[in-house]
PDB file of N, CA, C and O in Angstrom:
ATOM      1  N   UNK A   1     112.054  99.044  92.752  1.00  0.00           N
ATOM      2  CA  UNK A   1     112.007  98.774  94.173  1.00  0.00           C
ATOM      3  C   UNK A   1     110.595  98.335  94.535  1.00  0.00           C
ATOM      4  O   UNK A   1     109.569  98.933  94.209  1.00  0.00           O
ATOM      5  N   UNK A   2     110.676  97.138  95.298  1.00  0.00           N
ATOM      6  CA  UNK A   2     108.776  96.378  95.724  1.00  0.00           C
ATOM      7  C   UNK A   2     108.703  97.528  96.742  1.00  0.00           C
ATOM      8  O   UNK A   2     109.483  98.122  97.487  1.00  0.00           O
ATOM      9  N   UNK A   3     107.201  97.567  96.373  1.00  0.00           N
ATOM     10  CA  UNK A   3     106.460  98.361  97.389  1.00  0.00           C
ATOM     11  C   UNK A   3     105.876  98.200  98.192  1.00  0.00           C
ATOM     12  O   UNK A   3     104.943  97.413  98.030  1.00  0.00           O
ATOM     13  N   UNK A   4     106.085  98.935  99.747  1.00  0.00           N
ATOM     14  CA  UNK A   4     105.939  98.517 100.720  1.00  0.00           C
ATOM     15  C   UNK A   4     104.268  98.176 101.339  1.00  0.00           C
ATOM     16  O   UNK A   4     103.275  98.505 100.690  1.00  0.00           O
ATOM     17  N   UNK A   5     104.209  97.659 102.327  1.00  0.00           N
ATOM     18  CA  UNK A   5     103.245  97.863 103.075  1.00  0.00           C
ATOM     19  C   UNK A   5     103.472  97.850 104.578  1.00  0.00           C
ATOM     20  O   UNK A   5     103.991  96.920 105.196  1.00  0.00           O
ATOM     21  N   UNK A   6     103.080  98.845 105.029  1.00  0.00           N
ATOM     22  CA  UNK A   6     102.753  99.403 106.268  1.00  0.00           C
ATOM     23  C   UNK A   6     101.497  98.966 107.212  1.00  0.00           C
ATOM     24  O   UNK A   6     100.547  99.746 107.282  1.00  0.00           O
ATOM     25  N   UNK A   7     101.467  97.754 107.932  1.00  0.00           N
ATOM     26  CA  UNK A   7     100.436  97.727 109.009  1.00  0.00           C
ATOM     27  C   UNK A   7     101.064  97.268 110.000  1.00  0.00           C
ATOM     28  O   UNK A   7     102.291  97.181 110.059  1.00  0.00           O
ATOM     29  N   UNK A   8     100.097  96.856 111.065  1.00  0.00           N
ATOM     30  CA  UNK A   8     100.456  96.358 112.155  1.00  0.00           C
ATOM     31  C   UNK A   8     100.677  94.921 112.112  1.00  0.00           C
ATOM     32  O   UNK A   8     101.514  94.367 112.826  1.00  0.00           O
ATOM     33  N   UNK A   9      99.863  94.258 111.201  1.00  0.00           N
ATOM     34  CA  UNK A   9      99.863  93.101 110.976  1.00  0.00           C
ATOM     35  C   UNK A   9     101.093  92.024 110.426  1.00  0.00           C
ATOM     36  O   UNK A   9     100.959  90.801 110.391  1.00  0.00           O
ATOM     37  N   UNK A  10     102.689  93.009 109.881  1.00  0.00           N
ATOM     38  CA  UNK A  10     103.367  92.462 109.376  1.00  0.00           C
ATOM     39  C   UNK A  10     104.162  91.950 110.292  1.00  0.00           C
ATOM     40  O   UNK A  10     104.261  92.706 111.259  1.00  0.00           O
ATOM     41  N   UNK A  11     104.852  90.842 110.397  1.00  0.00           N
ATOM     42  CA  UNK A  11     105.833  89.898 110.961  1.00  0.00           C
ATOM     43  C   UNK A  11     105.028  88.445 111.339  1.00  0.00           C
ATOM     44  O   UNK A  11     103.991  88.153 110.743  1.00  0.00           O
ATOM     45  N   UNK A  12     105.551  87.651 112.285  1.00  0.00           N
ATOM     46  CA  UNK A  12     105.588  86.356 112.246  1.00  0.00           C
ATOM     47  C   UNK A  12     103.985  85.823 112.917  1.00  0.00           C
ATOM     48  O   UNK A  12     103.390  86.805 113.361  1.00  0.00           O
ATOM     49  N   UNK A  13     103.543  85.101 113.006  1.00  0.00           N
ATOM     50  CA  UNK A  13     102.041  84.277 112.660  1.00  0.00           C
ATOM     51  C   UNK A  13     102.104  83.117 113.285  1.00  0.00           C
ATOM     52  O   UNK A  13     102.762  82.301 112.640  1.00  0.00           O
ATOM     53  N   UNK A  14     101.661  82.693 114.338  1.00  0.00           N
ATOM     54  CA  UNK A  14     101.757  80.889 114.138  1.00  0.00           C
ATOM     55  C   UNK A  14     100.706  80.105 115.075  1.00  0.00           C
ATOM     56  O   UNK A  14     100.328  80.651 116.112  1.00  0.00           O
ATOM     57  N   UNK A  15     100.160  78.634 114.662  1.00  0.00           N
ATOM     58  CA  UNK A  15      99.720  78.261 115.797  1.00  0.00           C
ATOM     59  C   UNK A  15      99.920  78.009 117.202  1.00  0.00           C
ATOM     60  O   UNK A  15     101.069  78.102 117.633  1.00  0.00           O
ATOM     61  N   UNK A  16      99.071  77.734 117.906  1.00  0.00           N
ATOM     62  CA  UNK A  16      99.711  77.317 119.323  1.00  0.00           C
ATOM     63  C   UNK A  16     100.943  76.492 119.399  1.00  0.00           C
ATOM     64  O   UNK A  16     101.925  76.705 120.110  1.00  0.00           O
ATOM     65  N   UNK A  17     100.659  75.065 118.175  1.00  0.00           N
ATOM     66  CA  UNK A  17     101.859  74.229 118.477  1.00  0.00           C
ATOM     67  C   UNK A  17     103.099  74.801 117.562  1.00  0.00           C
ATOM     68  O   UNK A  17     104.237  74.460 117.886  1.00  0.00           O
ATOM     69  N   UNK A  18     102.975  75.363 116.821  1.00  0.00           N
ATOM     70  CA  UNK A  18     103.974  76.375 115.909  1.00  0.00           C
ATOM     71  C   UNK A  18     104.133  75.321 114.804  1.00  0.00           C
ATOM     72  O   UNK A  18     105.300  75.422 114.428  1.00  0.00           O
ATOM     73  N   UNK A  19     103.570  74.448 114.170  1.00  0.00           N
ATOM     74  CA  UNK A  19     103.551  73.651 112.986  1.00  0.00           C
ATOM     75  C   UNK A  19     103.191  74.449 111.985  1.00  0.00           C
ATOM     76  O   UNK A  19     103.836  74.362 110.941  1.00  0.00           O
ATOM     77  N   UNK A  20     102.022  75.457 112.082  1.00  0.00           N
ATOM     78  CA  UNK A  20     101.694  76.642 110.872  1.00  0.00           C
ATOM     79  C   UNK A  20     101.969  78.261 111.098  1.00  0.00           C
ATOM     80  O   UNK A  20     101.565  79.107 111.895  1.00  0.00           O
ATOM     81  N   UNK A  21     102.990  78.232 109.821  1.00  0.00           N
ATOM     82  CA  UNK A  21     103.631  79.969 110.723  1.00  0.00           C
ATOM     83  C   UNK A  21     103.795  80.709 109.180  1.00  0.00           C
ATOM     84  O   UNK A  21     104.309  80.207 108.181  1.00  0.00           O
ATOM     85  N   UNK A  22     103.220  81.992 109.316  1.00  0.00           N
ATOM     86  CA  UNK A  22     103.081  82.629 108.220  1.00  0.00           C
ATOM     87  C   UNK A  22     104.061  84.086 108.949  1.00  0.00           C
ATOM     88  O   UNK A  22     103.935  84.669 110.026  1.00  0.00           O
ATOM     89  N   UNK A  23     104.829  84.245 108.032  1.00  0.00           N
ATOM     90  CA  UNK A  23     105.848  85.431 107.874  1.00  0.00           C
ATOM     91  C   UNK A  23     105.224  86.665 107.225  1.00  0.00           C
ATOM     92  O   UNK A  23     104.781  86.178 106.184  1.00  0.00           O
ATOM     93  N   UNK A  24     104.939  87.874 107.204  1.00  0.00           N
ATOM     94  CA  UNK A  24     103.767  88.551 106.710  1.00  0.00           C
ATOM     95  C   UNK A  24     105.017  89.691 106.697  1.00  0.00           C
ATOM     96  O   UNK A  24     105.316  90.394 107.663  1.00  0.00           O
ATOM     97  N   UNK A  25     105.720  89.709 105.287  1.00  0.00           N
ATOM     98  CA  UNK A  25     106.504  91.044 104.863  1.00  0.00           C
ATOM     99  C   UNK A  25     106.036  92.202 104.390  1.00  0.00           C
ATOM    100  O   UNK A  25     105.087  92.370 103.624  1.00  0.00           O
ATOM    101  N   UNK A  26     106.875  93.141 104.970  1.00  0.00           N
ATOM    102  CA  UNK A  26     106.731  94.225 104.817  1.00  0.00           C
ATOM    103  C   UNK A  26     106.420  94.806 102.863  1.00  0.00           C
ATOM    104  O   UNK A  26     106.092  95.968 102.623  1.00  0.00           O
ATOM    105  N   UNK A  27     106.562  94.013 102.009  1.00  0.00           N
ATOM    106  CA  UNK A  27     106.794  94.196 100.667  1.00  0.00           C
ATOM    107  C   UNK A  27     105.701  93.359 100.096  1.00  0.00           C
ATOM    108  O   UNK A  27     105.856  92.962  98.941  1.00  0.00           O
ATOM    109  N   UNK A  28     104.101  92.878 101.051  1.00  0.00           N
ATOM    110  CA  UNK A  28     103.086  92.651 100.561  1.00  0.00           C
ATOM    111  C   UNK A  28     103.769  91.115 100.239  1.00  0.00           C
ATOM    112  O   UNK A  28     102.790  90.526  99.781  1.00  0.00           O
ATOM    113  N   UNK A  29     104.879  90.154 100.223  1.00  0.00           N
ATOM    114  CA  UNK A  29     104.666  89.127 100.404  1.00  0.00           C
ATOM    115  C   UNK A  29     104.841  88.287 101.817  1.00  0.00           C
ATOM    116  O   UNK A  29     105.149  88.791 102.897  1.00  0.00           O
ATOM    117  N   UNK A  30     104.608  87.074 101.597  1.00  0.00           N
ATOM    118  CA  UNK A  30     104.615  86.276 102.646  1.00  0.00           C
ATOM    119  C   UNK A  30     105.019  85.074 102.403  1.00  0.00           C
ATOM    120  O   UNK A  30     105.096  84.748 101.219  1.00  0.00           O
ATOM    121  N   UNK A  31     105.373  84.130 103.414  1.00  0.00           N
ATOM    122  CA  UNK A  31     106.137  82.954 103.667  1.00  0.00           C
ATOM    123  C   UNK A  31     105.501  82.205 104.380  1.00  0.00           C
ATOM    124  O   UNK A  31     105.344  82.670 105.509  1.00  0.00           O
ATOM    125  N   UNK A  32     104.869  80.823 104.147  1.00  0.00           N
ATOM    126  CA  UNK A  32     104.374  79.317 104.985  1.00  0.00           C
ATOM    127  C   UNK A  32     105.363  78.971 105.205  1.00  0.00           C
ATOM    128  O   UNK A  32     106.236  78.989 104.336  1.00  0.00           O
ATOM    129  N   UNK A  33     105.559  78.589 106.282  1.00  0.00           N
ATOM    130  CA  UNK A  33     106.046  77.305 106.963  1.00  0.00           C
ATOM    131  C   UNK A  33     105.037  76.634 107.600  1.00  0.00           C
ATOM    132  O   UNK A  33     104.048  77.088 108.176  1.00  0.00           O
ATOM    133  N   UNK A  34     105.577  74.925 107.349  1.00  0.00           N
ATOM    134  CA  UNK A  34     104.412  73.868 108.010  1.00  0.00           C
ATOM    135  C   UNK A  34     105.471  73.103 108.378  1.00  0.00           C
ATOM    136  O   UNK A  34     106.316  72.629 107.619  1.00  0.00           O
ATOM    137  N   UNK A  35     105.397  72.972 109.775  1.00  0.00           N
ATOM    138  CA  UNK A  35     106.229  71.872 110.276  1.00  0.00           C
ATOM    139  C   UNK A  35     108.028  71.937 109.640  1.00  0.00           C
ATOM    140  O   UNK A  35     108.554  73.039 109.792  1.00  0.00           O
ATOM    141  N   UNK A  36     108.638  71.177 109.181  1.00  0.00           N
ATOM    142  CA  UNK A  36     109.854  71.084 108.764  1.00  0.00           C
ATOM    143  C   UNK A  36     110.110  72.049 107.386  1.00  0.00           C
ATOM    144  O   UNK A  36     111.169  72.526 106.980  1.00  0.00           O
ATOM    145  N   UNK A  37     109.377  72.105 107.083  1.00  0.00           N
ATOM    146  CA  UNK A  37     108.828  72.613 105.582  1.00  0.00           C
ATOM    147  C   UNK A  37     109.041  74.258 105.991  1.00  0.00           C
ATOM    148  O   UNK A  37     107.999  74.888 106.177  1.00  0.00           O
ATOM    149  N   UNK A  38     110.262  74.945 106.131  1.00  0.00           N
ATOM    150  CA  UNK A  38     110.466  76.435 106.247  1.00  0.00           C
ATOM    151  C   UNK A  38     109.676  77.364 104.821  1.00  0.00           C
ATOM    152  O   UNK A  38     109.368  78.553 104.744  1.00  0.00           O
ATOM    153  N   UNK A  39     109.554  76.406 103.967  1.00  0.00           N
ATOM    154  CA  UNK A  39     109.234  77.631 102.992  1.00  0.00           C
ATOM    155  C   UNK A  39     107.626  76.896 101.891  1.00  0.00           C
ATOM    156  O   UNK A  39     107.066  77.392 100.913  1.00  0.00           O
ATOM    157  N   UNK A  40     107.418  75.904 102.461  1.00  0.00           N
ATOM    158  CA  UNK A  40     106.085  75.198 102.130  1.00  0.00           C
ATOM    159  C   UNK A  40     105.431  76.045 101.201  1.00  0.00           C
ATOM    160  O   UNK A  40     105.100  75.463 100.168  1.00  0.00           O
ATOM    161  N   UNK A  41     105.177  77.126 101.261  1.00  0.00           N
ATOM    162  CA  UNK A  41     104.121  78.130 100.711  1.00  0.00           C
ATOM    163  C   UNK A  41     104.892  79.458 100.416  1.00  0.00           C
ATOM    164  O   UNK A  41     105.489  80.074 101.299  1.00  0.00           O
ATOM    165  N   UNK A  42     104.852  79.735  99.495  1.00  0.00           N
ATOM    166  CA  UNK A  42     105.219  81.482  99.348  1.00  0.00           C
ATOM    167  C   UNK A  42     104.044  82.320  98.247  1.00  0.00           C
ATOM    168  O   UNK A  42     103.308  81.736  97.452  1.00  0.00           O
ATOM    169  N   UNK A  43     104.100  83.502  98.416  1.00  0.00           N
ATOM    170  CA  UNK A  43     102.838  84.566  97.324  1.00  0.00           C
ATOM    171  C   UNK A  43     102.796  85.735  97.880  1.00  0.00           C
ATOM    172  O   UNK A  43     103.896  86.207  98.168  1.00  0.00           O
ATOM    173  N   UNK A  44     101.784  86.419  98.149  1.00  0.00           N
ATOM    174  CA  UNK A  44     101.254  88.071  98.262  1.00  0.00           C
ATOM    175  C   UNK A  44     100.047  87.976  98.954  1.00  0.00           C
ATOM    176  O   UNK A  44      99.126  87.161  98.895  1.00  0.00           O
ATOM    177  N   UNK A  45     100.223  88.896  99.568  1.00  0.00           N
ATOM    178  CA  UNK A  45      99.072  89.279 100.169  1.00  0.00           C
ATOM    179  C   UNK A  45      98.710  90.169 100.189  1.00  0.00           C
ATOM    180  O   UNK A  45      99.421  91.059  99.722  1.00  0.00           O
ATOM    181  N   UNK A  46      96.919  90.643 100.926  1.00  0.00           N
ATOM    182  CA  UNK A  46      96.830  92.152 100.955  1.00  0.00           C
ATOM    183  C   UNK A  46      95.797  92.399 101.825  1.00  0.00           C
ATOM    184  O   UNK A  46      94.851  91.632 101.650  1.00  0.00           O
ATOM    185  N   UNK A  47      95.643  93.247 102.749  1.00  0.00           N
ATOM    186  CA  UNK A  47      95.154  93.214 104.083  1.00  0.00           C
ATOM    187  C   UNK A  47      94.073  94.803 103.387  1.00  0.00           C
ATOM    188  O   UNK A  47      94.447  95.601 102.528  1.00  0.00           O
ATOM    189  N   UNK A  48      92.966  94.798 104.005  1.00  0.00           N
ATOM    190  CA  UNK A  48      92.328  95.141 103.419  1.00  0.00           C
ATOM    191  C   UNK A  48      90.946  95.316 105.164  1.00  0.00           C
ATOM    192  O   UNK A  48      90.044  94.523 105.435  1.00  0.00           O
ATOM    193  N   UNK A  49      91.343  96.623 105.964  1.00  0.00           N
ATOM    194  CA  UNK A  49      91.317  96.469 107.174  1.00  0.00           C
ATOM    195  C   UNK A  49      91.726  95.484 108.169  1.00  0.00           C
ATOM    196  O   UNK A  49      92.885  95.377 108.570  1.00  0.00           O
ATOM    197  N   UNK A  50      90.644  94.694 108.597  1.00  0.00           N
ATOM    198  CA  UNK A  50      90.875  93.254 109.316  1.00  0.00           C
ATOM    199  C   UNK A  50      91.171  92.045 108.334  1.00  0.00           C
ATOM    200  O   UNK A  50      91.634  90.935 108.592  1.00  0.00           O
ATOM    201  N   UNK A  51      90.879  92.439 107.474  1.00  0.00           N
ATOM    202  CA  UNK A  51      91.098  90.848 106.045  1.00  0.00           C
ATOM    203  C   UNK A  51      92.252  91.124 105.327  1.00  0.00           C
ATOM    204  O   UNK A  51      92.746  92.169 104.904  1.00  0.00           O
ATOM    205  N   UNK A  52      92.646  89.695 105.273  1.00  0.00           N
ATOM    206  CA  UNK A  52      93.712  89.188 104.610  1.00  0.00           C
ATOM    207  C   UNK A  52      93.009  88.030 103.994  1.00  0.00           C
ATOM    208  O   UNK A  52      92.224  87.131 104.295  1.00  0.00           O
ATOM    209  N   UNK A  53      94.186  88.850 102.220  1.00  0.00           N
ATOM    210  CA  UNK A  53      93.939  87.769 100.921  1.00  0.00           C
ATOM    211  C   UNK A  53      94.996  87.258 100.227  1.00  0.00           C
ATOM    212  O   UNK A  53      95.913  87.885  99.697  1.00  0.00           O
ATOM    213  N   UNK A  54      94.887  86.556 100.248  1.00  0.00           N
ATOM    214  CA  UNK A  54      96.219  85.538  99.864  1.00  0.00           C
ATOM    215  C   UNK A  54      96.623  85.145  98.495  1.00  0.00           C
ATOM    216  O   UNK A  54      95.793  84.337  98.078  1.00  0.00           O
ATOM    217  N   UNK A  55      97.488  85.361  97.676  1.00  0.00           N
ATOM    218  CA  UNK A  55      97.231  84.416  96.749  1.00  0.00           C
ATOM    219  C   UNK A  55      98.828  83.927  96.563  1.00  0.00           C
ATOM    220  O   UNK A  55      99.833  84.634  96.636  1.00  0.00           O
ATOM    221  N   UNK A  56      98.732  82.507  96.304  1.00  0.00           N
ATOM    222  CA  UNK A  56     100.110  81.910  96.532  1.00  0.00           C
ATOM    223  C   UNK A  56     100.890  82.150  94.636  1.00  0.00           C
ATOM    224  O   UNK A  56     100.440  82.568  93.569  1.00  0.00           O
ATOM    225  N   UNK A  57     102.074  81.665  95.059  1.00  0.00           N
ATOM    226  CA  UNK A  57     102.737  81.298  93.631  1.00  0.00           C
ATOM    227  C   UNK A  57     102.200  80.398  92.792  1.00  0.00           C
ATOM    228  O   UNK A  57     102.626  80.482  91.640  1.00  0.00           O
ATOM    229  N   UNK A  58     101.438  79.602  92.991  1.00  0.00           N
ATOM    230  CA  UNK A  58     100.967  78.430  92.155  1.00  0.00           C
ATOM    231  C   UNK A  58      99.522  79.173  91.707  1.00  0.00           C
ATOM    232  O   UNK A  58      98.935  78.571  90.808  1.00  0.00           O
ATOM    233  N   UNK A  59      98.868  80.388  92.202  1.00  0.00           N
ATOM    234  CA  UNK A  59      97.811  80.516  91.893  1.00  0.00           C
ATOM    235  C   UNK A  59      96.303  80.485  92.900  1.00  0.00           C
ATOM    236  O   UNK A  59      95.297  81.169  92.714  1.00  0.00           O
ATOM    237  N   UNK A  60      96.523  79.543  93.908  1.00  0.00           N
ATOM    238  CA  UNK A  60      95.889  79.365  94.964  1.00  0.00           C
ATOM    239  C   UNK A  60      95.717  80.402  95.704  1.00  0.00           C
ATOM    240  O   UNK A  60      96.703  81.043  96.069  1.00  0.00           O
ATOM    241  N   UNK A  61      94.116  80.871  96.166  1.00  0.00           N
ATOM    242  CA  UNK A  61      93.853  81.718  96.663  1.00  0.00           C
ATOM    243  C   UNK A  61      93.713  81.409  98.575  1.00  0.00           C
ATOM    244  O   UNK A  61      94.115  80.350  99.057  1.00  0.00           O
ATOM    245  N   UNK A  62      93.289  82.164  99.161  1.00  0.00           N
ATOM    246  CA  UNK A  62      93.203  81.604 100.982  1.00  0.00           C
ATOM    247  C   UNK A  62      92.990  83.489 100.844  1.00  0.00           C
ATOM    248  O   UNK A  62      93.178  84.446 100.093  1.00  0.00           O
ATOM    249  N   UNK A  63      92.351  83.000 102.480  1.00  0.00           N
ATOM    250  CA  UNK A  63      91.935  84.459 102.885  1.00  0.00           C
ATOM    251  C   UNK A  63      91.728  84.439 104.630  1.00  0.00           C
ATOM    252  O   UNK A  63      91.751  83.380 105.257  1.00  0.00           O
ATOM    253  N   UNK A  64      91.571  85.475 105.135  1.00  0.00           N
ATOM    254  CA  UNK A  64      91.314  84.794 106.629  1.00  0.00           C
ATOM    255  C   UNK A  64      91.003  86.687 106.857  1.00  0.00           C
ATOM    256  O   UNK A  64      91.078  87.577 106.011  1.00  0.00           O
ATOM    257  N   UNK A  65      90.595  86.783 108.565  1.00  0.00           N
ATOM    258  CA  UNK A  65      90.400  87.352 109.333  1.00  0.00           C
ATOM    259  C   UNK A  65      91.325  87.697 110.574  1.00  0.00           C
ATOM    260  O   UNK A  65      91.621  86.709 111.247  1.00  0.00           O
ATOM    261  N   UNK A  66      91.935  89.142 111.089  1.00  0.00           N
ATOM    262  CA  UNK A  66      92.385  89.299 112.059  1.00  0.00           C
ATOM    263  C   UNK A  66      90.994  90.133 113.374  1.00  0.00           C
ATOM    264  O   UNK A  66      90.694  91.327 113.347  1.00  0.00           O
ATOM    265  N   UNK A  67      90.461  89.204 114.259  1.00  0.00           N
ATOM    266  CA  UNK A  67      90.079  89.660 115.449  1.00  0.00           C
ATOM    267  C   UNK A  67      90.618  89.715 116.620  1.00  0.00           C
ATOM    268  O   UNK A  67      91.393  88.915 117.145  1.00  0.00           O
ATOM    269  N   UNK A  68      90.160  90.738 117.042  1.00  0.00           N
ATOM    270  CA  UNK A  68      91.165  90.702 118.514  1.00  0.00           C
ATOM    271  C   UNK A  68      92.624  90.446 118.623  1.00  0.00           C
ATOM    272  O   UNK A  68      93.084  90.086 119.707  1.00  0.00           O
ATOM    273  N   UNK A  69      93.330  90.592 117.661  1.00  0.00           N
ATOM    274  CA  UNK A  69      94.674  90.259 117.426  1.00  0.00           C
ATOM    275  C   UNK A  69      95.309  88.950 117.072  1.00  0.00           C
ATOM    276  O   UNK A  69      96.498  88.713 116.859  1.00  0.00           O
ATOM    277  N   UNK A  70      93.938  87.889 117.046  1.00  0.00           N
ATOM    278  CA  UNK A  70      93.993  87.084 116.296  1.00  0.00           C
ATOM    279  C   UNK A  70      93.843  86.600 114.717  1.00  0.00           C
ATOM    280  O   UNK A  70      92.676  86.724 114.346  1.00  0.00           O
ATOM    281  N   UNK A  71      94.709  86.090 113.715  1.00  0.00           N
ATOM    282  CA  UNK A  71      94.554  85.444 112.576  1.00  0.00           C
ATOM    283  C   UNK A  71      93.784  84.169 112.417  1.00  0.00           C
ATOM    284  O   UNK A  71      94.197  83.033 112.652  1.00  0.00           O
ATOM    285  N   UNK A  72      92.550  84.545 111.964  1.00  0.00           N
ATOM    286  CA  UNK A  72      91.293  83.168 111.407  1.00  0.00           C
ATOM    287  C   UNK A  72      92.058  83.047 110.346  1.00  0.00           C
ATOM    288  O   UNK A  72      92.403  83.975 109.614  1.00  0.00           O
ATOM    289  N   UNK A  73      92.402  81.682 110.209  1.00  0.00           N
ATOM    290  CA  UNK A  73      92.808  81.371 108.598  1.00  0.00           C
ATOM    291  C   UNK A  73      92.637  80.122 108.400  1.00  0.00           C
ATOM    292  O   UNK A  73      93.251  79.339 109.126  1.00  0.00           O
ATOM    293  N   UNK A  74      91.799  79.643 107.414  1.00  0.00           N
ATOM    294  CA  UNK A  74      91.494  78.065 106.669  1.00  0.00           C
ATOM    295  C   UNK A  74      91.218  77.403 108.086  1.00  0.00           C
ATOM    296  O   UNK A  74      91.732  76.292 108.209  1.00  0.00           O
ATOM    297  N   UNK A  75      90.587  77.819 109.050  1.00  0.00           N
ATOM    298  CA  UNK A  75      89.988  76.948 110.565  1.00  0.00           C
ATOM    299  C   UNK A  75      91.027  76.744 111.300  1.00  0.00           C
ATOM    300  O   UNK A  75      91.077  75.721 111.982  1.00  0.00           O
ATOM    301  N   UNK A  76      92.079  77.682 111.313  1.00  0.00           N
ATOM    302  CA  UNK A  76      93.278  77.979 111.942  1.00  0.00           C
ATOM    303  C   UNK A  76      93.150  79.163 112.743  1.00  0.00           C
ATOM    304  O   UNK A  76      92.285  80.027 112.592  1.00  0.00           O
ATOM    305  N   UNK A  77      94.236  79.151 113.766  1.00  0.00           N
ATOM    306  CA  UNK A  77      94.175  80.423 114.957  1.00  0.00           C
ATOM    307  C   UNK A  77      95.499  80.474 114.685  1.00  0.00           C
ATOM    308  O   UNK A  77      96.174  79.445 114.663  1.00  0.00           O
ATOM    309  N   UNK A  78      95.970  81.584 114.467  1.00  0.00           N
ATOM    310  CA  UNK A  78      97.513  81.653 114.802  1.00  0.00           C
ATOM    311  C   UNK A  78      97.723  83.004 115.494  1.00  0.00           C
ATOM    312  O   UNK A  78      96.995  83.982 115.323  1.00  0.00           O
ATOM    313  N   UNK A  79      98.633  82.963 116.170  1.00  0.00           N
ATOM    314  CA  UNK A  79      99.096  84.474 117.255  1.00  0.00           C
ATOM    315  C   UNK A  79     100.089  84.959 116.500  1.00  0.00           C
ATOM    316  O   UNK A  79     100.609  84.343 115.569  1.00  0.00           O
ATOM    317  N   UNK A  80     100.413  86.176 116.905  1.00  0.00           N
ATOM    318  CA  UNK A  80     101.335  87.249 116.218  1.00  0.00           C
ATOM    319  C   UNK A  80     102.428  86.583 117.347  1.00  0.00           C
ATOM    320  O   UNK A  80     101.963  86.231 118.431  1.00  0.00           O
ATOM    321  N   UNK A  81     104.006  86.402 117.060  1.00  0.00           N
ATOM    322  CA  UNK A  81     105.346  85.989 117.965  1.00  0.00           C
ATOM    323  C   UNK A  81     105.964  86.895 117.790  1.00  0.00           C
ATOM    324  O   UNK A  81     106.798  87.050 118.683  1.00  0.00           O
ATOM    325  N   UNK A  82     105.991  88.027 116.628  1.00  0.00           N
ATOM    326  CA  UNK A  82     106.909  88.852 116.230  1.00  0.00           C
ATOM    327  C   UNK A  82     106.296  90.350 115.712  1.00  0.00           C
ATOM    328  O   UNK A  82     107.062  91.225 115.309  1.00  0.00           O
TER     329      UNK A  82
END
């Protein structure tokens, strides 16, 4: 059984115009969507107070910042919807 993770930070992510939306599961992975592209990106993550680290299926790393209830990511803002 995957093991969970517990924060506040898990569920849906996105920019203002909703073209970049990150799904943030409860089981330490996560889901990109970009535009039409529902599943663009998939991997793990791991939140680590305010930081989040990314590393995708292909290997690719990303990382970002939650302030103020906002997600900094790759010169991105995205809001929590969910």
């Amino acid at each position: 059984m995957p093991e969970t993770t517990t924060h506040p930070y898990v569920g849906m992510w996105q920019t203002s115009d909703g073209h970049v939306r990150h799904e943030l599961l409860p089981n330490g992975r996560y889901v990109e969507a970009r535009g039409t592209r529902e599943r663009a990106y998939t991997g793990r993550y791991v939140v680590t107070d305010d930081h989040i680290d990314y590393v995708d299926d292909t290997g690719f790393t990303a990382d970002g910042d939650f302030i103020d209830g906002i997600l900094h990511h790759a010169g991105m803002i995205l809001r929590r919807t969910s």
